[in-house]
ROVEXRO-19260 format. One record per residue (C-alpha): residue number from 1; z, x, y. Coordinates in Angstrom, 2 decimals, decimal comma. Layout:
! ROVEXRO-19260
{site NUM {Z X Y}}
...
//
This chain:
! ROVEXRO-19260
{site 1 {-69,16 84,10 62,80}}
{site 2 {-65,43 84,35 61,83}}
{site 3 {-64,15 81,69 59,46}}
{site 4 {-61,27 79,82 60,58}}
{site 5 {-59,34 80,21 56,99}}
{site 6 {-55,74 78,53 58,18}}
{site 7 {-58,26 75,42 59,25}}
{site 8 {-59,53 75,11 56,18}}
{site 9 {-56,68 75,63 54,15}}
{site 10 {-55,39 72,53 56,15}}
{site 11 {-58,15 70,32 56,05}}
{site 12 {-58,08 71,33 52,25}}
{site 13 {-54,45 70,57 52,45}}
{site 14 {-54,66 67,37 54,18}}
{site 15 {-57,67 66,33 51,64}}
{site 16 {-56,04 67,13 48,90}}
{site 17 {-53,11 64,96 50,00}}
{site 18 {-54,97 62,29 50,43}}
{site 19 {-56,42 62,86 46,86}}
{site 20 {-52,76 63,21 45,37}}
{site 21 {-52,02 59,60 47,19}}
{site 22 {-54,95 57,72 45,92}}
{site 23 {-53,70 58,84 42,55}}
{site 24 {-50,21 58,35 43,05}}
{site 25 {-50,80 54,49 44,11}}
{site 26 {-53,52 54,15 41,13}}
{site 27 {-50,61 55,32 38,74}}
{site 28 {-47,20 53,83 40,42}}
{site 29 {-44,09 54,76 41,67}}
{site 30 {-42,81 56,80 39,39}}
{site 31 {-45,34 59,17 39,79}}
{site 32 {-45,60 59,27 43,71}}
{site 33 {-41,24 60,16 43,27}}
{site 34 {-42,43 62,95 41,07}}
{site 35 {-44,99 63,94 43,77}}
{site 36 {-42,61 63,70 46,44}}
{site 37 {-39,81 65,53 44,10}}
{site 38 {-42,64 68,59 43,80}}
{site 39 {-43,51 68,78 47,12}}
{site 40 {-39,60 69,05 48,02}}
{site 41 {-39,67 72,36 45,97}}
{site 42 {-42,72 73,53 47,48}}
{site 43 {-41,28 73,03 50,78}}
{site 44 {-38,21 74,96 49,74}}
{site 45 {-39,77 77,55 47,83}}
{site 46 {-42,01 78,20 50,95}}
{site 47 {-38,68 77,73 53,27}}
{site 48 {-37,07 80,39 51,01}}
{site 49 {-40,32 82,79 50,63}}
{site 50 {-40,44 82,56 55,08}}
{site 51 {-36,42 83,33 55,38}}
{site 52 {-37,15 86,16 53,05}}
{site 53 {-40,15 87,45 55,33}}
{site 54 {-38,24 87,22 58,63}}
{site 55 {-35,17 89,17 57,27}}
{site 56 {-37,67 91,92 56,10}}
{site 57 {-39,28 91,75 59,67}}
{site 58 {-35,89 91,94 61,26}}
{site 59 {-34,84 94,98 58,79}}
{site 60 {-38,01 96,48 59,38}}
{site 61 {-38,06 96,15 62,98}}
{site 62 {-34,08 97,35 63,11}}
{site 63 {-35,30 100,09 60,65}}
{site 64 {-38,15 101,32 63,57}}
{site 65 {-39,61 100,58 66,41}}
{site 66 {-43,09 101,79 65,39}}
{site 67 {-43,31 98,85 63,08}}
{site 68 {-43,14 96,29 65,41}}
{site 69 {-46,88 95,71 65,36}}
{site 70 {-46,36 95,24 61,49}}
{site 71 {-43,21 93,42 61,78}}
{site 72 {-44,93 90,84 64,80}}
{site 73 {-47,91 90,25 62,43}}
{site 74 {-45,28 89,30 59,30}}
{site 75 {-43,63 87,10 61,85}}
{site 76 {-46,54 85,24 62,80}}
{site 77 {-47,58 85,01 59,19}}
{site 78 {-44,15 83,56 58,51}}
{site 79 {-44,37 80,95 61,51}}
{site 80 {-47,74 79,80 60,25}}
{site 81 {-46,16 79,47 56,41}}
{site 82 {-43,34 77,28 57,51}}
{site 83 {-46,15 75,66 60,14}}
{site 84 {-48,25 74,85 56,94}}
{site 85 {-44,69 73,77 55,16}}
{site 86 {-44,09 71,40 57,50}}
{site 87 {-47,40 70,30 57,63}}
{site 88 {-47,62 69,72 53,92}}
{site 89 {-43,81 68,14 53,92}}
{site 90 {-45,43 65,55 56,59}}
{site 91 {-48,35 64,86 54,63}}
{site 92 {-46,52 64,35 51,78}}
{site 93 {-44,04 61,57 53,52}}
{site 94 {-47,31 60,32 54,92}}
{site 95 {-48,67 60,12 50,95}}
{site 96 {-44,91 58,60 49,69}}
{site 97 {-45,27 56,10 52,36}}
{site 98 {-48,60 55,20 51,53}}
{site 99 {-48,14 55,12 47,62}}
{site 100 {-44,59 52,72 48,46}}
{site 101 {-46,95 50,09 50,38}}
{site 102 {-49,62 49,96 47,81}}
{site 103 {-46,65 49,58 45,06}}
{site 104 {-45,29 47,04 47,43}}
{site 105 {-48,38 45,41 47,40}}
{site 106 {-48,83 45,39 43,56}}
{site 107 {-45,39 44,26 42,94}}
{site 108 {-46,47 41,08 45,38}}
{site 109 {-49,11 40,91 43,61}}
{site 110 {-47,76 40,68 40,17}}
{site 111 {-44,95 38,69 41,05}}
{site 112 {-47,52 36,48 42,41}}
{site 113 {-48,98 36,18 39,16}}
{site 114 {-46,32 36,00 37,13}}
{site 115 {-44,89 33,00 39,09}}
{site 116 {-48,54 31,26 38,80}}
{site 117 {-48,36 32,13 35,17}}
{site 118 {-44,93 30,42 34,61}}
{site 119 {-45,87 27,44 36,74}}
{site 120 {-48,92 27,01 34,38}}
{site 121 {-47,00 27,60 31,45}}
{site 122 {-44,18 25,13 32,48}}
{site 123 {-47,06 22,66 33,62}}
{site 124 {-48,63 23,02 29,87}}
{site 125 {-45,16 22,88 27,86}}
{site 126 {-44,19 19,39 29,88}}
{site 127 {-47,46 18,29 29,51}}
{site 128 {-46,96 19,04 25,94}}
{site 129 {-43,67 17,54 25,49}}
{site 130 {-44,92 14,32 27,06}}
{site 131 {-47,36 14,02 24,72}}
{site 132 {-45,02 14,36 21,69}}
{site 133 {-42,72 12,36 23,11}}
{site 134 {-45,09 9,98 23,41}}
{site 135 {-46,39 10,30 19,57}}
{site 136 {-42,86 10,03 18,34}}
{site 137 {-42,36 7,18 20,39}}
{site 138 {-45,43 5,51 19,09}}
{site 139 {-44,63 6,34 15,38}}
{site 140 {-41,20 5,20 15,36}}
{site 141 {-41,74 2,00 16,89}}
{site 142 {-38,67 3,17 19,54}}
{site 143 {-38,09 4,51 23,25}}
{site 144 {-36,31 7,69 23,96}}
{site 145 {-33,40 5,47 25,23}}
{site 146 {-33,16 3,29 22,12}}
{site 147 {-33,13 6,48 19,99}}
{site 148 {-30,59 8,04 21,60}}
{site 149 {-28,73 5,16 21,25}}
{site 150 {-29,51 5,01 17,45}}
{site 151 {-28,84 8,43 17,17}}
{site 152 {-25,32 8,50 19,19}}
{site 153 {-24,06 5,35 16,80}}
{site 154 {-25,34 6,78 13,58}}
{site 155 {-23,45 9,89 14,70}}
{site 156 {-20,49 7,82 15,57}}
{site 157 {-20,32 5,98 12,67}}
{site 158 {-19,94 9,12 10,52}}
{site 159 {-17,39 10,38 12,79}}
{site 160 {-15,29 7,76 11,66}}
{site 161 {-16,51 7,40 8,34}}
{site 162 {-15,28 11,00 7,88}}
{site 163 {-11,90 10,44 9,95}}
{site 164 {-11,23 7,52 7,98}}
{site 165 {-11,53 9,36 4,42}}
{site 166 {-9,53 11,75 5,98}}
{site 167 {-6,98 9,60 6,43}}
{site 168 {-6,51 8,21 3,19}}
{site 169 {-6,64 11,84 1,73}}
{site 170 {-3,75 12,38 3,65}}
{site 171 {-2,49 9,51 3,03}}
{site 172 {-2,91 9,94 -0,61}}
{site 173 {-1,17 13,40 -0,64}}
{site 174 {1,72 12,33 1,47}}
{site 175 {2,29 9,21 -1,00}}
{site 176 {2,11 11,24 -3,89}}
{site 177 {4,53 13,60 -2,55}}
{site 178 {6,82 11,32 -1,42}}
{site 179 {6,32 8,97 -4,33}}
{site 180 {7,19 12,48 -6,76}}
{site 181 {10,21 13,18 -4,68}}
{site 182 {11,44 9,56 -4,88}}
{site 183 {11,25 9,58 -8,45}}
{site 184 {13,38 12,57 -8,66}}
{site 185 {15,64 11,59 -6,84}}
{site 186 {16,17 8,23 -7,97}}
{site 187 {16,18 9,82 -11,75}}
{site 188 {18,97 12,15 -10,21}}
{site 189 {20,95 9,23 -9,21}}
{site 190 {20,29 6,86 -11,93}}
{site 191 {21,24 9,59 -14,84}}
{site 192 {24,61 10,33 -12,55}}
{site 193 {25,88 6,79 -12,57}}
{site 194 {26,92 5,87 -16,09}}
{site 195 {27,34 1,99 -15,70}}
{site 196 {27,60 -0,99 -18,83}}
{site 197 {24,13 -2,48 -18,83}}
{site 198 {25,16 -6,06 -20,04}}
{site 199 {28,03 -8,22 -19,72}}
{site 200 {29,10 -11,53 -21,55}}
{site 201 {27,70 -14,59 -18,97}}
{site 202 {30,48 -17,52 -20,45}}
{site 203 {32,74 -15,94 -23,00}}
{site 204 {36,45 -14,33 -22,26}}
{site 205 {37,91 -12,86 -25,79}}
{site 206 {41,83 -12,99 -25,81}}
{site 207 {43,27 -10,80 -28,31}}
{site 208 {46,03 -12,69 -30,20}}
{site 209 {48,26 -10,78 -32,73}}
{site 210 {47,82 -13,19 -35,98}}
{site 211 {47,01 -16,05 -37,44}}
{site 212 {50,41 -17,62 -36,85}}
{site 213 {49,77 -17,33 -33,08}}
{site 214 {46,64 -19,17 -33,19}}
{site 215 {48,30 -21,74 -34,76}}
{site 216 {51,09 -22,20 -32,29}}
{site 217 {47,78 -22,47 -29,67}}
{site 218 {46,77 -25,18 -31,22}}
{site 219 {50,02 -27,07 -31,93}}
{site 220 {51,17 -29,58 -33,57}}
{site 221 {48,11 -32,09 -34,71}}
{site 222 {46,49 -30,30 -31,62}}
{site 223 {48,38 -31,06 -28,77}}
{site 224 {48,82 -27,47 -27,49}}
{site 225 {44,88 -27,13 -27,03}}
{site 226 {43,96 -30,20 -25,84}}
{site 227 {46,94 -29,86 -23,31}}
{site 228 {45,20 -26,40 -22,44}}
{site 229 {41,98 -27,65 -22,38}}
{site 230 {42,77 -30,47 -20,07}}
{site 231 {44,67 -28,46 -17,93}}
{site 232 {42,37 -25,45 -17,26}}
{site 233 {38,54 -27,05 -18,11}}
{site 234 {38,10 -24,18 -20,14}}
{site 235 {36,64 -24,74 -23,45}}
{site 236 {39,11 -22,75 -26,53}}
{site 237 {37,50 -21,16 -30,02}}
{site 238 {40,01 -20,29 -32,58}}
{site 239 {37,82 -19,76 -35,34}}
{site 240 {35,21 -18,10 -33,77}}
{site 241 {36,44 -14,36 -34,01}}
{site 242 {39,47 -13,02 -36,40}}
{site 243 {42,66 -11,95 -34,34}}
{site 244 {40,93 -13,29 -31,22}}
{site 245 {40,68 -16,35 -29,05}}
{site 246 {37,10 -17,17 -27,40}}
{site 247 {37,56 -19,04 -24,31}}
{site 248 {34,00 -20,58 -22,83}}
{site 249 {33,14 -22,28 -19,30}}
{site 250 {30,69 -21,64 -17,29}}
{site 251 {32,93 -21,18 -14,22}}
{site 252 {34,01 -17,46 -14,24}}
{site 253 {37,07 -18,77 -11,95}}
{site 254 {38,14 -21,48 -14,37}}
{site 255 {37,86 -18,80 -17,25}}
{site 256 {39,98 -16,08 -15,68}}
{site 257 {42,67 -18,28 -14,76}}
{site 258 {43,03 -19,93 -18,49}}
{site 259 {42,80 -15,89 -20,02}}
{site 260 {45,74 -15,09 -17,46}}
{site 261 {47,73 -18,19 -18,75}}
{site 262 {47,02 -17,50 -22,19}}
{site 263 {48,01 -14,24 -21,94}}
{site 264 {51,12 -15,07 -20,51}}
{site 265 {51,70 -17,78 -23,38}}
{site 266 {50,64 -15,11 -26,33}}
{site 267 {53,14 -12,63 -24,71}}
{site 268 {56,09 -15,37 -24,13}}
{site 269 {55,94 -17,08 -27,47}}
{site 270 {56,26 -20,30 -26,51}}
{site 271 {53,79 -22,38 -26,53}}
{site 272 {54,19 -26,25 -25,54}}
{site 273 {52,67 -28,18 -23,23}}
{site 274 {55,50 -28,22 -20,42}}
{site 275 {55,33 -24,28 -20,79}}
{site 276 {51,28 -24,42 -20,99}}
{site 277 {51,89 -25,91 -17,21}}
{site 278 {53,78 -23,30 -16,13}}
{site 279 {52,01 -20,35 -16,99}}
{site 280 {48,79 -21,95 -15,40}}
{site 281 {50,74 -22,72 -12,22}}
{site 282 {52,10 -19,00 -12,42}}
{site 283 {48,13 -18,20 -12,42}}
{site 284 {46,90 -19,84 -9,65}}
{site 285 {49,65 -18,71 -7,64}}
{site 286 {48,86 -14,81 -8,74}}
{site 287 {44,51 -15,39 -8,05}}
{site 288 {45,22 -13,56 -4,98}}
{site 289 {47,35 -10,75 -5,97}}
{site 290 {44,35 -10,18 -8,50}}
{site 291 {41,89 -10,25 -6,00}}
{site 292 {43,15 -7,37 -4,05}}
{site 293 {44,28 -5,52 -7,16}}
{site 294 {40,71 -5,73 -8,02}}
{site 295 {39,75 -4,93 -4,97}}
{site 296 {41,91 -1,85 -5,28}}
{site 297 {40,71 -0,34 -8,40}}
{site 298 {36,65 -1,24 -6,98}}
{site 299 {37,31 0,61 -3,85}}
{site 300 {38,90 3,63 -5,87}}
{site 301 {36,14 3,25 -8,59}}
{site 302 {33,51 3,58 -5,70}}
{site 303 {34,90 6,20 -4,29}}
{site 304 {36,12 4,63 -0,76}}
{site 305 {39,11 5,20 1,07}}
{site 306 {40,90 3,36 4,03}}
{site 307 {39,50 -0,32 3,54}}
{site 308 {41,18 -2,92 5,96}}
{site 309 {43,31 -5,50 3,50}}
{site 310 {41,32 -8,16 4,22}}
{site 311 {37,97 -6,51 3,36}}
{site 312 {40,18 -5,26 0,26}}
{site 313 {40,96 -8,75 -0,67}}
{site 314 {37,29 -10,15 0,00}}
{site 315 {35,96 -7,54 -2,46}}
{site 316 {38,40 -8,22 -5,24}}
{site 317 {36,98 -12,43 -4,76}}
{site 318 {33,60 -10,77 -5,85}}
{site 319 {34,60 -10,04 -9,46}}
{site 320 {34,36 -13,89 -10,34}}
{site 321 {30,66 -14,16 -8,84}}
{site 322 {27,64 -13,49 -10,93}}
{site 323 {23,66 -13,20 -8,97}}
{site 324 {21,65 -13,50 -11,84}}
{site 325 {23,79 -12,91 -14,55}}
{site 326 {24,98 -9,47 -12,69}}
{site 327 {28,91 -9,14 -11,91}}
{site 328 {28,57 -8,47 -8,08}}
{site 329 {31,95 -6,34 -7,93}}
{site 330 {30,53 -4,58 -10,64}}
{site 331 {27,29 -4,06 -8,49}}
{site 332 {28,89 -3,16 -5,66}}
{site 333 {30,63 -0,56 -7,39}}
{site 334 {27,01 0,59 -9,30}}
{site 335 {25,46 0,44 -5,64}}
{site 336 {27,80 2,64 -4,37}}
{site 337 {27,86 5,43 -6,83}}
{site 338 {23,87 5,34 -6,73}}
{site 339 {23,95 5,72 -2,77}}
{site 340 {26,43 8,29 -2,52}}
{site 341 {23,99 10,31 -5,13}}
{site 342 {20,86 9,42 -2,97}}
{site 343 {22,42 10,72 0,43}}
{site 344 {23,91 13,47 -1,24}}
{site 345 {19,88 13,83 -2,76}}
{site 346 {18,64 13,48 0,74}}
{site 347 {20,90 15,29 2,86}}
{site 348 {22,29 11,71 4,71}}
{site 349 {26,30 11,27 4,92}}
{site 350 {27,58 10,35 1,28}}
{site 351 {30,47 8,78 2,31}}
{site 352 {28,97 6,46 4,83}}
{site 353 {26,85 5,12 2,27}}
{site 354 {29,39 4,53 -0,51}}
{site 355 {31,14 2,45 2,00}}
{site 356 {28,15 0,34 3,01}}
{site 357 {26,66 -0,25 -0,10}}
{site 358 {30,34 -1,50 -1,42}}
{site 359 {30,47 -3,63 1,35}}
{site 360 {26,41 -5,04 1,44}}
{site 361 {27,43 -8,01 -0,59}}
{site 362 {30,73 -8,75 0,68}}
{site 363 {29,65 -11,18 2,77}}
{site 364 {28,87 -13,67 -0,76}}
{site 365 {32,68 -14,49 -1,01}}
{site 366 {32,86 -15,79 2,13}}
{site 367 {29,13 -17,93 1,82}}
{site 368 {30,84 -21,00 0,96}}
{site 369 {33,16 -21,23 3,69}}
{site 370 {30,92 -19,71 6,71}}
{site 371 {27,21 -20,76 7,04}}
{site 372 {24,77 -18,51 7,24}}
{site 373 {23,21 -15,41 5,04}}
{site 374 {25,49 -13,21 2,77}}
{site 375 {24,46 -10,38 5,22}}
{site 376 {24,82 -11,39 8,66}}
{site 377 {28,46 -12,77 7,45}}
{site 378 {29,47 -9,73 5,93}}
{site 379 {27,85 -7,75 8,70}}
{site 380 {30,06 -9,71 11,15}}
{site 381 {33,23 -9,32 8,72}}
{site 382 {33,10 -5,62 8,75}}
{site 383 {32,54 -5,36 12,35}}
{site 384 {35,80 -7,22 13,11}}
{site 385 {37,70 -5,42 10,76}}
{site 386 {36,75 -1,88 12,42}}
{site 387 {34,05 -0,76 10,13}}
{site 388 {31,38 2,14 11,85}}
{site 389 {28,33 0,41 13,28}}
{site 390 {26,01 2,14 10,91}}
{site 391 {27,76 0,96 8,08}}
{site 392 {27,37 -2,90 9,94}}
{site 393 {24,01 -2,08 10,15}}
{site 394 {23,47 -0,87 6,87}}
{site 395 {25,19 -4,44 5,57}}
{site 396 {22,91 -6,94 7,79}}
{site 397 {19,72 -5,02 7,27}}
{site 398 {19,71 -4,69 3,75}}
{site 399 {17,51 -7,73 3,11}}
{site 400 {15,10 -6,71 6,69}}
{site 401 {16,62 -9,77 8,15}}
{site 402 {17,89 -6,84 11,36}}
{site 403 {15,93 -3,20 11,59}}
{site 404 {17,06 -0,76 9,81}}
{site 405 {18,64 2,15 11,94}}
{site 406 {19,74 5,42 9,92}}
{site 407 {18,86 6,91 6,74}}
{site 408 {22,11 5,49 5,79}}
{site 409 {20,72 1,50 5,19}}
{site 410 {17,77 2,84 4,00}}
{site 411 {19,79 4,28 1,06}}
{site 412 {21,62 1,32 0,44}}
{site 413 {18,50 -0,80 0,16}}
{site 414 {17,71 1,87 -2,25}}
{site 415 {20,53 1,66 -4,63}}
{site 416 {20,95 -2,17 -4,72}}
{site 417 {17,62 -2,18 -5,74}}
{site 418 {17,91 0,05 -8,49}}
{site 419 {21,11 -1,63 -9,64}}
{site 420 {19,80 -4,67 -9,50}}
{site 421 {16,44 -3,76 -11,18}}
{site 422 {17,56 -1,80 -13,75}}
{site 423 {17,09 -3,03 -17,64}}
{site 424 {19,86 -5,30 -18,74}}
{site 425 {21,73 -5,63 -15,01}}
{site 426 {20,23 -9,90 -14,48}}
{site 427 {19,06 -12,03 -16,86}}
{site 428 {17,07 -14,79 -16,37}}
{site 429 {16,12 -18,09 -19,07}}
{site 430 {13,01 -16,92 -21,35}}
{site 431 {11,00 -20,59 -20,00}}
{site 432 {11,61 -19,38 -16,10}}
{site 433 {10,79 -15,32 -16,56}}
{site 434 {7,32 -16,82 -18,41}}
{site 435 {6,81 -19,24 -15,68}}
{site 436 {7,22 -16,94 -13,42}}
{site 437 {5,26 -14,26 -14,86}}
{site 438 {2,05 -17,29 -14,60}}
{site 439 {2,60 -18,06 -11,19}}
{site 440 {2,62 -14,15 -10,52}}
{site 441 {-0,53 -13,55 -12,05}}
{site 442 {-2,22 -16,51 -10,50}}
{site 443 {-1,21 -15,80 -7,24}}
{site 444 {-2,70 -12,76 -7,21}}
{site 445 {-5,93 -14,42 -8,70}}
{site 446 {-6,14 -16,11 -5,63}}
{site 447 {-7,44 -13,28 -3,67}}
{site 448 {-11,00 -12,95 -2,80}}
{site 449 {-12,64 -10,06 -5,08}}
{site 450 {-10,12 -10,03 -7,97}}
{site 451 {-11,24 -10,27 -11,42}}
{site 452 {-8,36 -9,82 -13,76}}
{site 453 {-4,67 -9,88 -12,55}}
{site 454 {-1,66 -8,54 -15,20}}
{site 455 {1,73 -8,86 -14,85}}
{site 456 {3,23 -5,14 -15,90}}
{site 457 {6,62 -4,14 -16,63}}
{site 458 {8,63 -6,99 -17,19}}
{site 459 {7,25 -8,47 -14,29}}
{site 460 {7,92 -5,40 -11,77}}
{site 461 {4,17 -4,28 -11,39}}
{site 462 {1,05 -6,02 -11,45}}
{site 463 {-2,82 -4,60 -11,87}}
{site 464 {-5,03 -6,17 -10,22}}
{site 465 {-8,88 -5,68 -11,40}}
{site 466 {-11,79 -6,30 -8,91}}
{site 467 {-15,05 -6,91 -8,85}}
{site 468 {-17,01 -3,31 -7,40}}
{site 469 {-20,02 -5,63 -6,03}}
{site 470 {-17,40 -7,94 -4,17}}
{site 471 {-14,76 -5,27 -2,94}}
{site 472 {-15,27 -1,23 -2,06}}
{site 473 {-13,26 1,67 -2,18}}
{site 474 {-12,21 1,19 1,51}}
{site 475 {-10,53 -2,04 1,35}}
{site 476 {-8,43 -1,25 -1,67}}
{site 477 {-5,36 -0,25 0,52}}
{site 478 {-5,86 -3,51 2,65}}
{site 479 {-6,26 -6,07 -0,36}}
{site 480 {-2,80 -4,08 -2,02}}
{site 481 {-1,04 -4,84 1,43}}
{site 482 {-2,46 -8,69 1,60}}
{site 483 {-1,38 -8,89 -1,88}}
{site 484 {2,52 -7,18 -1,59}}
{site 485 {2,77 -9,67 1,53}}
{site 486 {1,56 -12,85 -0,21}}
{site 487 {4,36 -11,81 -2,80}}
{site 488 {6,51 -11,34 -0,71}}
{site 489 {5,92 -14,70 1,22}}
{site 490 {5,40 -17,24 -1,97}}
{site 491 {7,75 -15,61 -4,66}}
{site 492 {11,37 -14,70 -5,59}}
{site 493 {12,27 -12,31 -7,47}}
{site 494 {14,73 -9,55 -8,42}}
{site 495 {13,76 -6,07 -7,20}}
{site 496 {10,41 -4,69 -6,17}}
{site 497 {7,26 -5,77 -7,40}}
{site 498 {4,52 -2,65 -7,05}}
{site 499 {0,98 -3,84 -6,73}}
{site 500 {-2,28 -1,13 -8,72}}
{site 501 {-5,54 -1,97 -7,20}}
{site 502 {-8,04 -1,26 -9,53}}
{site 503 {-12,01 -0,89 -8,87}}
{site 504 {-13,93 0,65 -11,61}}
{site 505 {-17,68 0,62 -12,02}}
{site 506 {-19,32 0,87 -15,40}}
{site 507 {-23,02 1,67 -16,46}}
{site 508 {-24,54 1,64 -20,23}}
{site 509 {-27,94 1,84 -21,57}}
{site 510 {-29,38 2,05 -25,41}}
{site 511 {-31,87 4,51 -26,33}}
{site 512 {-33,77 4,47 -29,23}}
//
C-alpha cells in the first residue's frame, strides 16, 4: 500500500497552518504580519527554486531528446512545488484573515472595556466631587454660587487695590520728576533776573545841594512849605536827612507830582509861592508825558518791542500803583524777565511770554474807570489794540477766571507768582500776617482726621498732622486736595500756599 506523500505533506501543511493561526491570534497582529511577511518569502523562494527547475528542464530537454522522461518528471515535480506554493500562499491569506478578525474582535473587545472602565471611573470621580463639594459646602457655611461670588469680589477687590497703588506710584514718580524739574527751572529763572527786593512804601528823597537851599524851601517864617504843602498834600522833612528833602504821603501820585515840582524849584532857584504854583501846574500838565516815558524805558527794560501807544501809556500809569506794597511796573517788568527765562527753560516762545506777562496787569490802571476784573479789562485792552490772541489769553487767564490755552499763560502764571512770592517783593502789617497765619491754621483744623496743623514758611506751606486710626494712607491725596480747595475758597493770600499731609504711626514699649 503506497503512501500518498504530497497528501500528507498537505494535510500537514494545512494543519500546521491552522496551528500557526491559532498562535498568531493568541499573540496579535504584529505577529500574524510577520507570519504573513515569512510566508511571502517562502512563496518566492519556492517561485524562484520552480523557475530555476523549469529552465533546467527546458535546457535539458533542448540539450537531448533522451531526457525527456527526466526532464517531464522535473516538470511535474516543479508544477506540484508551485501547486503546494500556492496552496500554502492561500492558506496563509486564509490564516492572515483569520488572525485580522480575531484582532478585530479583541480590539472590540478592549475598546469595550476601556469605555466601561472610563464610564466607571467618570461615574466614581463625580460621585466623588459631589461629595466634596458637598463637605466644603457644609464646612463653610456657603453654596458654590455664594463662593464664587466671594471669591470673584475678593479677587476684584485686589485688582483694584493693586491698580490703585499703582497709581499713586506713578503718580508719585511723575510728581517728583516734575516737581525736580520745576525747581530747576524756576532756580534757573529766579538766579537770571537780578531785581531790588524792597522799595520805600511813603517816602520820595529829593536831593538838594545845601543847606541854603533848604532854607529857601522853607521860606520866610515858613511860607514856602506850607504854600507847598497846601498845594501838593504832600507832607515835607527838612531835617530828616543831610543834603536831602524827605517828602511823605501815602498817595504815590500826590508824591511824584510834589518831587517833579520840587525838582523843578531846586533847579530854578526860585522859590516863592507864585513860582511854587507854577512848577506844580508844569507837573500835572507833564503826568502824561511821564507815563509813556515810563512806559518806554519798562517795555525796553522787559525786553518788548512794538507796543501800541496806548498800551505804552497804560503801562507807564502802573509805576504809581503798589499791590501789597509791590511797585506793579516794577512787577511787570520782574514778570517778564522770569517768563522769558521759563519759556526759554521749557522750550515755549520767549518773546510771546515777555509780552504777556508785561501786559497781565495792565488792565489795574484802567480798574477805576472800567468795571470789572484787572484781567478781563486788560484782556479786552490788548485785544483792541492788536495784541496775538495767545498773549489775550495769557492776560485773562492768569487768575483761572478763562482756561488756560498754551504753554505760554501757563508761564506767565508762573512768573507772577514767583515775583510776587518772592522774599521782600509785598509786605503786609505784622497784626494782619499773624492773623492770618491763625485763621490758616484753624482752617485747616477744621478737617475731619487732623491733629496738628502748622503754618510753614512764612505762611506759604502748611503741615498738616493726622490721626493714623481716623485717616489711612489712601485718603492722604484726597484730604490734601479738600484742604488746597478750602484754601483756596475761604482765604486770600499772596502766592501759593502748598499743603504736606502727614500720617505717621508710632509704637513704644519698656522692658525691664
Amino acid at each position: 500500500m503506497s503512501v500518498d506523500w504530497s497528501g500528507v505533506a498537505t494535510v500537514v501543511g494545512l494543519l500546521g497552518a491552522c496551528l500557526v493561526a491559532l498562535i498568531l491570534v493568541l499573540i496579535a497582529r504584529r505577529e500574524a504580519s510577520a507570519q504573513r511577511e515569512q510566508a511571502a518569502k517562502d512563496v518566492a523562494e519556492i517561485k524562484g527554486a520552480a523557475r530555476e527547475l523549469l529552465a533546467s528542464a527546458e535546457r535539458r530537454e533542448q540539450r537531448a531528446r533522451e531526457r525527456d522522461e527526466a526532464a517531464a518528471a522535473a516538470h511535474s515535480q516543479a508544477q506540484a512545488a508551485e501547486e503546494r506554493a500556492r496552496e500554502h500562499e492561500r492558506s496563509a491569506q486564509t490564516a492572515e484573515r483569520a488572525a485580522e478578525r480575531a484582532l478585530a474582535a479583541a480590539e472590540r473587545d478592549s475598546a469595550a472595556q476601556v469605555e466601561r472602565a472610563a464610564q466607571q471611573a467618570r461615574t466614581t470621580l463625580d460621585a466623588a466631587h459631589a461629595q466634596a463639594r458637598a463637605e466644603l459646602e457644609s464646612a463653610t457655611g456657603l453654596t458654590a454660587d455664594e463662593a464664587r461670588a466671594a471669591l470673584t469680589r475678593r479677587i476684584t477687590e485686589q485688582a483694584q487695590n493693586e491698580a490703585s497703588s499703582y497709581v499713586r506710584r506713578a503718580e508719585a514718580q511723575a510728581r517728583r520728576t516734575a516737581e525736580a524739574r520745576a525747581r530747576r527751572i524756576v532756580a534757573t529763572a529766579v538766579h537770571r533776573t537780578a531785581v531790588a527786593t524792597s522799595a520805600q512804601a511813603g517816602l520820595t528823597v529829593v536831593p538838594v545841594p545845601s543847606d541854603e537851599m533848604k532854607g529857601r524851601i522853607i521860606g520866610k517864617e515858613g511860607r514856602n512849605i506850607r504854600s507847598f504843602e497846601a498845594l501838593t498834600g504832600v507832607n515835607v522833612l527838612v531835617d530828616e536827612q543831610p543834603d536831602a528833602v524827605v517828602l511823605s504821603c501815602f498817595d504815590a501820585e500826590r508824591r511824584e507830582v510834589a518831587q517833579v515840582t520840587l525838582e523843578a524849584l531846586v533847579a530854578d532857584g526860585r522859590i516863592q509861592p507864585q513860582r511854587i504854583e507854577e512848577a506844580y501846574a508844569e507837573a500835572l500838565a507833564g503826568a502824561d508825558d511821564r507815563a509813556v516815558a515810563a512806559g518806554h524805558v519798562a517795555a525796553e527794560r522787559a525786553g518788548v518791542e512794538g507796543l501800541h501807544p496806548v498800551l505804552v501809556r497804560t503801562l507807564g500809569r502802573l509805576r504809581l500803583r503798589t499791590s501789597y506794597g509791590q511797585n506793579v511796573l516794577e512787577h511787570l517788568v520782574e514778570s517778564a524777565l522770569l517768563a522769558g527765562s521759563v519759556a526759554a527753560e521749557l522750550g515755549a516762545d520767549e518773546q510771546l511770554a515777555r509780552r504777556a506777562a508785561l501786559l497781565h496787569d495792565v488792565g489795574k490802571a484802567l480798574t477805576n474807570e472800567i468795571p470789572g476784573s484787572h484781567a478781563a479789562v486788560g484782556a479786552e485792552l490788548a485785544r483792541r489794540h492788536g495784541e496775538d490772541d495767545v498773549v489775550v489769553n495769557a492776560i485773562a487767564a492768569h487768575h483761572d477766571e478763562v482756561p488756560l490755552e498754551t504753554v505760554e499763560a501757563v508761564v506767565v502764571q508762573i512768573a507772577d507768582a514767583i515775583s510776587a512770592s518772592r522774599p521782600g517783593a509785598r509786605r503786609q502789617e505784622l497784626d494782619q500776617y499773624l492773623e492770618r497765619m491763625d485763621r490758616l491754621e484753624s482752617l485747616v483744623a477744621k478737617h475731619r482726621g487732623v491733629r496738628r496743623a502748622l503754618a510753614m514758611a512764612a505762611g506759604r506751606e502748611v503741615r498738616v498732622v493726622v490721626e493714623p486710626s481716623e485717616v489711612d494712607d489712601g485718603s492722604l491725596p484726597d484730604l490734601a486736595r479738600a484742604i488746597a480747595r478750602h484754601i483756596e475758597a475761604d482765604l486770600t493770600y499772596p502766592g501759593e500756599i502748598t499743603v504736606t499731609v502727614v500720617r505717621e504711626i508710632r509704637a513704644s514699649a519698656t522692658a525691664g
